[in-house]
C-alpha positions as CSV (number, residue, x, y, z in Angstrom):
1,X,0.0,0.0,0.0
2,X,1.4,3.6,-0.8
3,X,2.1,6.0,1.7
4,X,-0.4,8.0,0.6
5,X,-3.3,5.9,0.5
6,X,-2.4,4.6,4.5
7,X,-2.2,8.3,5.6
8,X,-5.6,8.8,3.9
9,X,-7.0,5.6,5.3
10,X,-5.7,6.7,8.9
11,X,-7.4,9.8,8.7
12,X,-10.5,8.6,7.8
13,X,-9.8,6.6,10.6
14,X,-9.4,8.7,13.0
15,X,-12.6,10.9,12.2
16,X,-14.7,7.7,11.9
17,X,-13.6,7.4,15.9
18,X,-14.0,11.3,16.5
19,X,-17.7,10.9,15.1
20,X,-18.1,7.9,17.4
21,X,-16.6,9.5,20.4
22,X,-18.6,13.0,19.9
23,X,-21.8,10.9,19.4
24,X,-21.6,8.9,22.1
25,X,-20.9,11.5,24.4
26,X,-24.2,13.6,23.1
27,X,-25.9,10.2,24.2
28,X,-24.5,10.2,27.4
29,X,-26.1,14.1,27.8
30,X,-29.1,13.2,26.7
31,X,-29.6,10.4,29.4
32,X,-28.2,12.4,32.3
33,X,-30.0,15.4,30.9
34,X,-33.4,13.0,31.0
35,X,-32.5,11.3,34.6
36,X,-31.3,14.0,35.7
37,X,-28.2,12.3,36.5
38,X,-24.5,14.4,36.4
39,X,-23.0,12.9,33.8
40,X,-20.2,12.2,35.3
41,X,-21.7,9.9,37.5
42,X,-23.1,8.3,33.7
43,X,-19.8,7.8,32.7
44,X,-18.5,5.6,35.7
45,X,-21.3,3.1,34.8
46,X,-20.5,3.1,31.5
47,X,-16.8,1.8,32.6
């Protein structure tokens, strides 16, 4: 594989798991933001 087409590959990569990340996090407001929960406390179930 060239150079090119692995740097390419990586970035899409890498904002493929930014998206996931960002959209997972939303999620994570939304329940706390429907519990009423700090999401902080979300997150350390989630672990």
């Amino acid at each position: 594989m060239p150079s090119r087409e692995i740097s390419l590959h990586d970035k899409l990569v890498t904002r493929i798991q930014a998206l996931a990340l960002i959209s997972y996090g939303i999620s994570i407001l939304d329940v706390s933001h429907t519990l009423q929960i700090p999401p902080s406390t979300l997150y350390n179930i989630q672990k």
